[in-house]
N, C-alpha and C positions, 0 to 999 in steps of 0.2 A: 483372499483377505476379507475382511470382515465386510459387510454391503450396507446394513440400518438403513434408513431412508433414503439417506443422503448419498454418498459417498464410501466403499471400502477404506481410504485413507485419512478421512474423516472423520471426527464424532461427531454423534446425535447432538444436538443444542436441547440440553435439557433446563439450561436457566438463560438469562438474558445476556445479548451479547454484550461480549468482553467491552470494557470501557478504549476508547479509539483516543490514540493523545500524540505527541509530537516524538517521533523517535528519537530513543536516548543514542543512538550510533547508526550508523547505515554501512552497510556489508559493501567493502571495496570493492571494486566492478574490475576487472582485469580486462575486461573486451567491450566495447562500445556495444548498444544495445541495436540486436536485429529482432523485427518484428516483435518487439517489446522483450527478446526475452534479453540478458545478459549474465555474461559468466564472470561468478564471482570466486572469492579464493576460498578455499578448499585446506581444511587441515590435515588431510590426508592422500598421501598418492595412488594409495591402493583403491579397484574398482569397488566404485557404490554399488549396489545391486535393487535396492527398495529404499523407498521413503513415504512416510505418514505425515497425518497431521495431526497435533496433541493440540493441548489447552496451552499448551507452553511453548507452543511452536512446531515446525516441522521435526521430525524426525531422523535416520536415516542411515544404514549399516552395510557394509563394506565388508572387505577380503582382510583378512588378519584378524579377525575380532574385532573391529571396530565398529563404535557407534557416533554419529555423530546429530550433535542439538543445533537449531539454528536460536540463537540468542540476537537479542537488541542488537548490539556490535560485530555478527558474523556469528559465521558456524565452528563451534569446539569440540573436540573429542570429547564427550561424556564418558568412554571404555576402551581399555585396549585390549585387545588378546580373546576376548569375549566371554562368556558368560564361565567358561570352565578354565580360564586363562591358561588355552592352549594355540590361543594365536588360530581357532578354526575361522574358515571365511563364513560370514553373515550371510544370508540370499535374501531372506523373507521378515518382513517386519509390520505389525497391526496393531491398532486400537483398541480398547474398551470404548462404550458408545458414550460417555461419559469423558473421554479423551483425557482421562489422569493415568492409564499405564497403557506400556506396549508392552507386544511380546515379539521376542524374534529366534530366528533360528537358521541352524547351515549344517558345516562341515559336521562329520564325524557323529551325528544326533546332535547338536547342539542345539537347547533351547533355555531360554532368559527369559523374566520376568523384570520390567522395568518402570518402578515408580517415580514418573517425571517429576512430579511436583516435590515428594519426599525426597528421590535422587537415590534410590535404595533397588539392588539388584538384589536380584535369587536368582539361583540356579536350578532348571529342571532337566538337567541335560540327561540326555538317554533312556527317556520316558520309555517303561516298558522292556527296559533292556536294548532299544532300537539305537544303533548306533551307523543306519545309514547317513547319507547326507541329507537334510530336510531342505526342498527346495522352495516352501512356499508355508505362508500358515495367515489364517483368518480367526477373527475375536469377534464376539457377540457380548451383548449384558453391559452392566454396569462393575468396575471395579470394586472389587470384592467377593463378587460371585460369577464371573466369568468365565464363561465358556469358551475354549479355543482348538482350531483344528491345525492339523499339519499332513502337507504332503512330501513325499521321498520321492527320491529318481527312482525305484523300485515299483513306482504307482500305488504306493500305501496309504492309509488313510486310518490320522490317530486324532477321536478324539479327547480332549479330557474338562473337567471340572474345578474349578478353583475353588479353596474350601479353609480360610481361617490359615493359610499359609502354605495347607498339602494341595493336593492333589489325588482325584480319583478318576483314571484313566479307563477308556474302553477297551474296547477289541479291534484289533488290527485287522482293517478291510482293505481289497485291491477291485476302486468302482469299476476298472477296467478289466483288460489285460494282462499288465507289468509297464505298460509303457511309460516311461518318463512323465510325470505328471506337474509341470510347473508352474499354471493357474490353480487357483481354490477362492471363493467367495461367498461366505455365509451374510446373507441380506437379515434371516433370522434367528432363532437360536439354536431351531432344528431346521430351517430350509436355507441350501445352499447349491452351488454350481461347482465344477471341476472341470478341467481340460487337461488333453496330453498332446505329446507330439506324436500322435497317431490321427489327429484330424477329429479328434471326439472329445464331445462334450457331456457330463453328467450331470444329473441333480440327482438331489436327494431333500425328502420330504420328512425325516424323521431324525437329522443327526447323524446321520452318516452312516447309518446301521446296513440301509440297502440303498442303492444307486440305480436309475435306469439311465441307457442312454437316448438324448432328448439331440443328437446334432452328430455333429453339422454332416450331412447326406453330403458326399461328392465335395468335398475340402481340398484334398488336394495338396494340402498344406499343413507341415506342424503349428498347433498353438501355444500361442509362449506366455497368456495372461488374460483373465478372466475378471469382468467388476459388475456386478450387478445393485443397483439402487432399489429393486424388486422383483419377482418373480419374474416382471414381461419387461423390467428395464434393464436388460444386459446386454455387456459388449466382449466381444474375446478380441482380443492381439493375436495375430497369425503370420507368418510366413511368405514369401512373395508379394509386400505390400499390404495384405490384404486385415480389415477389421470387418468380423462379423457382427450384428444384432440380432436379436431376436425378433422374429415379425410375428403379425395376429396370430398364423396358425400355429407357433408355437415351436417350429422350426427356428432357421436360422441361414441370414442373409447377408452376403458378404458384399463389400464393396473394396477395388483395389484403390488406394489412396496414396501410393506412390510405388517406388522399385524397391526399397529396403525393406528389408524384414521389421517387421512392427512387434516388440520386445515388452511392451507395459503398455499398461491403461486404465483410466480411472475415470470412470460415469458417475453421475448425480444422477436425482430428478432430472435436471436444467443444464445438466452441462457436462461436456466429455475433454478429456484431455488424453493423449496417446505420445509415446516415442518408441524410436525404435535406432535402426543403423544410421550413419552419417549424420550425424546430429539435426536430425529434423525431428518437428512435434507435429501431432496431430491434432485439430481441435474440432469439436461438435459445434457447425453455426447454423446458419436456419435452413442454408441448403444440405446440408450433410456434413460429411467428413472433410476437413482440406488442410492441405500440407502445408508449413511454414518452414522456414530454414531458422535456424538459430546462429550464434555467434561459432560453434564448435562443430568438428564433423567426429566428433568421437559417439559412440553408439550408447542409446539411453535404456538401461535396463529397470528403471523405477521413476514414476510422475506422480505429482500428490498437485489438487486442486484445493485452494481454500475456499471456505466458504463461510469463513465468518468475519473478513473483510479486515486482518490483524496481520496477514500473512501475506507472504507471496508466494503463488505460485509455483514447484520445482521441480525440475528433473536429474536426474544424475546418473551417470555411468562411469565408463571407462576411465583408469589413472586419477581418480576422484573428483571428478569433471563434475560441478554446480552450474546448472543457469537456473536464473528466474526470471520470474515475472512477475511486477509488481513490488511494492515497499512492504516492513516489517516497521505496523504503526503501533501496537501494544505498548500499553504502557508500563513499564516494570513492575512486578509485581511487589516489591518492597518498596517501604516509606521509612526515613528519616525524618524527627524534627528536632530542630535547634530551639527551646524557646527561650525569654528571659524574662524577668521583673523589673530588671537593675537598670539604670542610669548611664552607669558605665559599659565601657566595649568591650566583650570577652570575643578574643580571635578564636577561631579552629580551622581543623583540616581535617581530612580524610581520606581513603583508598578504598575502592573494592574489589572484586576478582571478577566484577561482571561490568555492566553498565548504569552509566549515574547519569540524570536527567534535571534540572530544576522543577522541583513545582512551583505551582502561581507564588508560593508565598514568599520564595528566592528574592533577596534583593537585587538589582539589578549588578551593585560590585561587586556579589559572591560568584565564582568563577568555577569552571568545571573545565578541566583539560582532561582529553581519556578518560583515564578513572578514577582521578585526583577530584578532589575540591578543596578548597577555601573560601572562608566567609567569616562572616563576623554579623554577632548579634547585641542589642546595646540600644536604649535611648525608647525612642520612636520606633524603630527596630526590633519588636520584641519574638520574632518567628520566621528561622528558614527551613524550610522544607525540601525535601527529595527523595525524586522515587528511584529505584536501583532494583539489580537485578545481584543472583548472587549473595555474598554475604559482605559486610565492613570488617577487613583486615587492620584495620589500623585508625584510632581515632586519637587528636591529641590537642590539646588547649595549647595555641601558640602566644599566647597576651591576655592578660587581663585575670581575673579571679575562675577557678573553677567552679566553685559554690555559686557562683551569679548564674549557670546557666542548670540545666535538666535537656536530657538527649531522651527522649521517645524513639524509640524500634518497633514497627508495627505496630503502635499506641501503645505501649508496655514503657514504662521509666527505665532506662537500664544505665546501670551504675556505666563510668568512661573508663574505669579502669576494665570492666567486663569488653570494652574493645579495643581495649590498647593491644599492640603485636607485642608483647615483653616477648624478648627472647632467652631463650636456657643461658644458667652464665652460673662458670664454674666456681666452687667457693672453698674455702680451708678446710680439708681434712684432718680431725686427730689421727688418722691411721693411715699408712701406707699399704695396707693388705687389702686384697679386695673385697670390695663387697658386694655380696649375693642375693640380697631381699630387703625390702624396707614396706614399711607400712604405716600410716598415721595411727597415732595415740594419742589419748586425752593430754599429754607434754608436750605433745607435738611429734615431726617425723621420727621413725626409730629405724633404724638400720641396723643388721645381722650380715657376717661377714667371716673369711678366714682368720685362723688363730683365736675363734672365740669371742670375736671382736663384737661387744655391741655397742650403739652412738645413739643419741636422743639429740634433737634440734632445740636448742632454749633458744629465746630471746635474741641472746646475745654470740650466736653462733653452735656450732655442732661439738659435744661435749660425749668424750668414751667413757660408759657406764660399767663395762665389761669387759677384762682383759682376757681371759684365759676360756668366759663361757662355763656351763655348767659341768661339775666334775673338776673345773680345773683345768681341763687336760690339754689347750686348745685347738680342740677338736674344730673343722670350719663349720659354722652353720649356713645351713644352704636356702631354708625358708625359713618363714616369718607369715604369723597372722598376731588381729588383735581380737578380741573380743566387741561385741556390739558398739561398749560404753568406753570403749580405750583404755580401758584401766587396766585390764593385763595384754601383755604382749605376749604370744607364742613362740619358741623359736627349736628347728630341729637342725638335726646338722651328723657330721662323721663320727662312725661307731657307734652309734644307736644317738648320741647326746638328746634330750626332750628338756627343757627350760620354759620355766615361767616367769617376767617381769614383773612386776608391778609396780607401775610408773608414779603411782602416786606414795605409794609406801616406801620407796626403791627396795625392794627385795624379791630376791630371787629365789627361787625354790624350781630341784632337781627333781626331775622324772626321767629320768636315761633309760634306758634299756626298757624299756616296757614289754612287760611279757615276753623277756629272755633278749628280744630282738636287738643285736647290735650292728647290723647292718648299717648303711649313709641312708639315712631319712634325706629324700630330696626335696619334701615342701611338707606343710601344714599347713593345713585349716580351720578357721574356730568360728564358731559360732555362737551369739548369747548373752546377758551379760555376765561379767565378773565373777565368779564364782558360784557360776552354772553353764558352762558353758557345753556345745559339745563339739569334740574336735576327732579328725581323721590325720594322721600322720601316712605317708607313705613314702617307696622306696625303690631303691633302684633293681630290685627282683619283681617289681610288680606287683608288691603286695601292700595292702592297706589295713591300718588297725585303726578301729574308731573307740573313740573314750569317750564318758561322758562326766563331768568335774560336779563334784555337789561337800562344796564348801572347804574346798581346798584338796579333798582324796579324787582320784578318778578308777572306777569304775571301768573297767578294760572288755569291750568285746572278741571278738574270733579275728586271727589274721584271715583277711579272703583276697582272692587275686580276682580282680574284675575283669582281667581278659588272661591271656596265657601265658605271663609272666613278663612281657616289654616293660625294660623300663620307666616307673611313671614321672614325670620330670615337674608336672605342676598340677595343682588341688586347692581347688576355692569355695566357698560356703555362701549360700544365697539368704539359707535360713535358719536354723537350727537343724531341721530336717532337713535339707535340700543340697547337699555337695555333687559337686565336679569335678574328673584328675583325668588327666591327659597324658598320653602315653610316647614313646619313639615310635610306635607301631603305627601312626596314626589315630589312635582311638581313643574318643571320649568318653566317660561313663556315667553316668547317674545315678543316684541314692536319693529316696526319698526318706529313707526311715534313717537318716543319722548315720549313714557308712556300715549298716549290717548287712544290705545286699544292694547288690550295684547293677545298671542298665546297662546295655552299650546302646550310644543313641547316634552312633556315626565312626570316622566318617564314611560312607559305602566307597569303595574305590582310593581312599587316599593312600597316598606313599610317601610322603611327609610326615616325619618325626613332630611331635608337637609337645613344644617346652612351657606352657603356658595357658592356663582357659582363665576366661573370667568371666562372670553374669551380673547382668544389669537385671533380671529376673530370670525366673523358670524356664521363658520361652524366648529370652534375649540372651545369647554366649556366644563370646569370641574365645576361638585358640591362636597362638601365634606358633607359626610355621617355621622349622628349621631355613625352610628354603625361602625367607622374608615373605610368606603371604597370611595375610591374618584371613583366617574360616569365622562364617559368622550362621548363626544358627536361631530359627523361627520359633522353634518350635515343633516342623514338620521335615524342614531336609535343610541342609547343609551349603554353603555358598563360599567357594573361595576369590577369594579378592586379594588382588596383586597388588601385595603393598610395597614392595621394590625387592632388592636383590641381595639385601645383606640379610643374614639367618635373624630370627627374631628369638628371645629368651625369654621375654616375661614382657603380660599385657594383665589392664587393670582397665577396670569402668566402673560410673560413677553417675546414672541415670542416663542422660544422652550421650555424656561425655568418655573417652577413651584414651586411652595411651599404650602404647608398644614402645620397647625397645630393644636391641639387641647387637651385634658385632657391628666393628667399625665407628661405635657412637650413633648409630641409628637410633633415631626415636619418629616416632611417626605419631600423629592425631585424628580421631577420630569426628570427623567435620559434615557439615551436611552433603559435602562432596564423595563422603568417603575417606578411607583412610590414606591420608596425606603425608611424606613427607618430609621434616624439618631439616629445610637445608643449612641451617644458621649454627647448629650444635657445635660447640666451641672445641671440642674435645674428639679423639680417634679410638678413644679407649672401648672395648666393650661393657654394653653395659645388658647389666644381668637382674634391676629390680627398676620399680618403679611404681609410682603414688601418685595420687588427685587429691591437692590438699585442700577441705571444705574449710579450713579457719587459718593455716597458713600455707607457705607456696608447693607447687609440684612439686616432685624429685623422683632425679634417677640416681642410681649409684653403680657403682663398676668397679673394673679392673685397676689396680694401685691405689683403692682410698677414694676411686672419681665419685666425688658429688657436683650434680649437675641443681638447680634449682629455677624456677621459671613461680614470678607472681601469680596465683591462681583470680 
């Protein structure tokens, strides 16, 4: 793992330390504290195997794909299943020297990319086509352009470059023999260390291209973990008790420091930390190495050292066994403030999903239970403050006028309705048939549905514009796009039917059958505004027609099949040029020139049918997965993220913000946690469309007429 000055488990201090303040929670203690350490509760059973230290706290990843954060209030599962949500186990996990991302990896090739502060996973699993078990990996640089290596039980040696989202990977080396290689430590970006359970130790002076071996003469002993702080400052974990260093000649000198086998270690400049079997640690003090016992005799496969005096100290092993050492004094990185003008008392309250602290400006009555608050500002009174971690679920004026107060979020004004929880809540249908697509328009929401059905959101409730659909005939329609400026609505649907709205004129005008085709058009997309638009229909043979509209005629290109005829089920438009359609076959495609020829830009490996894409730009697209996972895409590869277990139909985004939904009433959001979700959906119906409303609320729409609505 990575070495920089400091610490492998550590980053570089490249700006001043973190501000040190009163902790907003302290992590249960489940065992009275021996020789300072103590074991605290653990979100997970399954074995930890490594842990780091970020800017955001410790780190630290487990058997099943887990990963887990140590937050103000204890430690939570950040990921389940892991980076390819296939429930591989975790071994190896490291820093940027900068300590804003780790990377980790295990079973089966797995490897992640993970932005602590943004909270944003990638997937690089199977780098190179390697799909051993990675039992170890090391990070160099600063996030963004980071360099990282990985070793296998194979004795392999990968490494790669980080580059605007891809990846450009080396050549596959073996420093050794083959033997099981479970330490690796890069101190810099081309020099680094390696060990095997053959008794041997490597470096390597250029990135990994060539290895000599530098150790250990007459070992004797498998090594299980390597950290070096520099060239002459490194330590290995070995076998029969025993930790080696490096001494002047450049060798390597062991000393036994108890009877278990010694599993991890992590050296500073100034300071070492070790564990191993029977839950003992090892620590570096002026005489050398010496053994402590801790509260647990479960065996420590991963220790991380802080060393910017925010943290505590950790190790973790076996059945997801935590101790520390030391408090977690940071102070959350978010701020709230309440302030006022007025005279009068306006109450509030609040909730977060992490932890909530007072600052200095808290009056002394305003209260903080867990994650709740209450307070009241008024008079004399004119400012409460507080820092939190996490995000504000729910804010709400209990007394007094709203207008009297302003809520500041990380110094930004933000409206109280932008944090109220409104929840989805079901509203009067005109139709009983279901419906299959909705989209905002300059009228507001407009929904597309069976039997032809189309519905506009006015003012005063939802009102059906369209009985029968174009032709008359009614035919279902299955998608729905608008135009840039909302004024025409798109809608396709069974036996070829093609329809135009026009919301503001109310009139409709028929385009069916374009260019012969009367197949079930499964979605449209449009792009533009009003009466230049350009739009791609496509279908459930896999084929796409793209048109482009110049002042009421359209203009018809060539049917092309973007891949080899699967089903495409969803098609969305980023720019005029820019569309997207998503297949059953797993595949998504891209067009830059308006739907005349198309990309495949993923997914490599999927087997997930995919009913839905949608892009927030060129190099930001989600697909929503039959098998409820929304794939999210950089730019350079493809990332699936386990959004729950109901099939998902149709996903939309709206700059940061997102929405899925799909059978059962599933709707999930896209949060800075990831996509989360909504257990509250009033409704069991499938739902098959859905909207981010910029001027009035959400909506989904489904099965028997279900309109679902949520204040935006």
């Amino acid at each position: 793992m990575s070495g920089q000055n400091e610490t492998r488990r550590t980053f570089m201090k490249v700006t001043a330390a973190t501000a040190v303040g009163v902790a907003a929670g302290a992590t249960q203690s489940v065992t009275a504290a021996v020789n300072g350490w103590s074991e605290v509760s653990s979100p997970t059973g399954k074995t930890v195997y490594d842990v780091v230290m970020t800017t955001e706290g410790p780190f630290a990843v487990a058997g099943g794909g887990d990963v887990l954060a140590r937050r103000a209030d204890g430690w939570e599962l950040v990921l389940e299943k892991g980076p390819a949500v296939q429930s591989n186990p975790l071994r190896g996990i490291d820093v940027t020297d900068d300590g804003s991302v780790v990377w980790f990896c295990g079973g089966s090739g797995v490897v992640g990319r993970y932005d602590v502060v943004a909270e944003e996973l990638t997937d690089y699993s199977a780098p190179k086509g390697k799909t051993s078990s990675w039992l170890t990996c090391s990070v160099t640089e600063q996030a963004g352009g980071e360099k990282v290596y990985f070793l296998n039980g194979s004795g392999e040696f990968l490494s790669g470059e980080y580059d605007d989202g891809g990846m450009t990977w080396g050549e596959v080396v073996k420093p050794g023999g083959g033997s099981s290689a479970p330490g690796l430590d890069f101190h810099e970006d081309q020099e680094g260390f390696a060990c095997d359970t053959n008794g041997k130790v490597y470096e390597t002076l250029d990135g990994g291209e060539d290895w000599s071996t530098v150790g250990i003469d007459e070992a004797s002993v498998a090594l299980y973990d390597i950290s070096a702080a520099s060239a002459d400052t490194v330590a290995v974990a070995g076998g029969g008790g025993y930790i080696f260093r490096r001494d002047d000649s450049g060798g390597f000198t062991g000393v036994r420091v108890g009877e278990k086998t010694v599993r991890a270690v992590d050296r500073t400049s100034g300071a070492g930390l070790a564990g191993g079997g029977g839950g003992y640690v090892y620590e570096l003090t002026d005489t050398g190495w010496e053994q402590f016992e801790t509260p647990v005799s479960t065996t420590f496969h991963g220790v991380a050292l802080d060393t910017s005096g925010s943290f505590p100290d950790v190790a973790v092993g076996g059945s997801g066994t935590i101790v520390e050492r030391g408090e977690y004094t940071r102070t959350p990185p978010n701020t709230v403030r309440i302030e006022t003008s007025a005279d009068a008392t306006t109450g509030y309250g609040f909730t977060v999903d992490g932890a909530v602290e007072k600052a200095s400006s808290a009056d002394s009555g305003d209260t903080v239970d867990g994650d709740t608050v209450t307070g009241s500002v008024g008079g004399s009174d004119t400012v409460d403050a507080y820092d939190y971690s996490g995000e504000i679920t729910d804010f709400a004026v209990t007394s007094g006028d709203a207008e009297d107060i302003t809520v500041y979020v990380n110094g930004t004004a933000t409206a109280i309705e932008d944090l109220d929880d409104d929840p989805w809540t079901e509203v009067s249908s005109p139709t009983s048939k279901g419906l299959n697509a909705v989209v905002e328009s300059a009228d507001g929401a407009f929904a597309v549905g069976n039997g032809g059905d189309a519905l506009v959101r006015r003012d005063s409730g939802w009102e059906q514009v369209l009985d029968f659909g174009p032709g008359g005939e009614s035919n279902p329609l299955r998608g729905a796009s608008a135009s840039d400026d909302g004024q025409n609505v798109w809608f396709a649907g069974g036996s070829g039917v093609l329809g135009k709205y026009d919301v503001v004129a109310e009139r409709l005008t028929d385009y069916s059958a374009p260019q012969g085709k009367t197949s079930t058009w499964e979605d449209v997309a449009a792009a533009g505004p009003a009466g230049g638009e350009s739009i791609v229909v496509a279908n459930g043979s896999g084929e796409v027609l793209p048109g482009t509209v110049d002042d009421g005629a359209i203009s018809w290109g060539d049917v092309v099949k973007p891949g080899g005829g699967a089903s495409i089920k969803g098609a969305t438009a980023f720019d005029e040029d820019t569309f997207f359609v998503c297949d059953t076959n797993a595949k998504v495609y891209r067009s830059d020139d308006a739907g005349t020829t198309w990309t495949a830009i993923g997914i490599d490996g999927g087997s997930v049918g995919l009913y839905g894409v949608a892009a927030a730009s060129g190099d930001d697209v989600n697909a929503a997965g039959g098998d409820g996972s929304v794939f999210a895409y950089n730019g350079a590869v493809w990332t699936k993220l386990d959004a729950g277990g109901n099939g998902l139909l149709a996903i939309t985004r709206s700059g940061e913000d997102g929405l899925a939904v799909g059978s059962s009433g599933a709707v999930f959001e896209r949060t800075a946690d990831g996509w989360e979700p909504d257990d509250d959906v009033p409704v069991s119906n499938t739902l098959k469309g859905v909207v981010i409303g910029s001027s009035g609320p959400d909506v989904a729409v489904g099965g028997s007429g279900t309109i679902l609505e949520r204040r935006g």
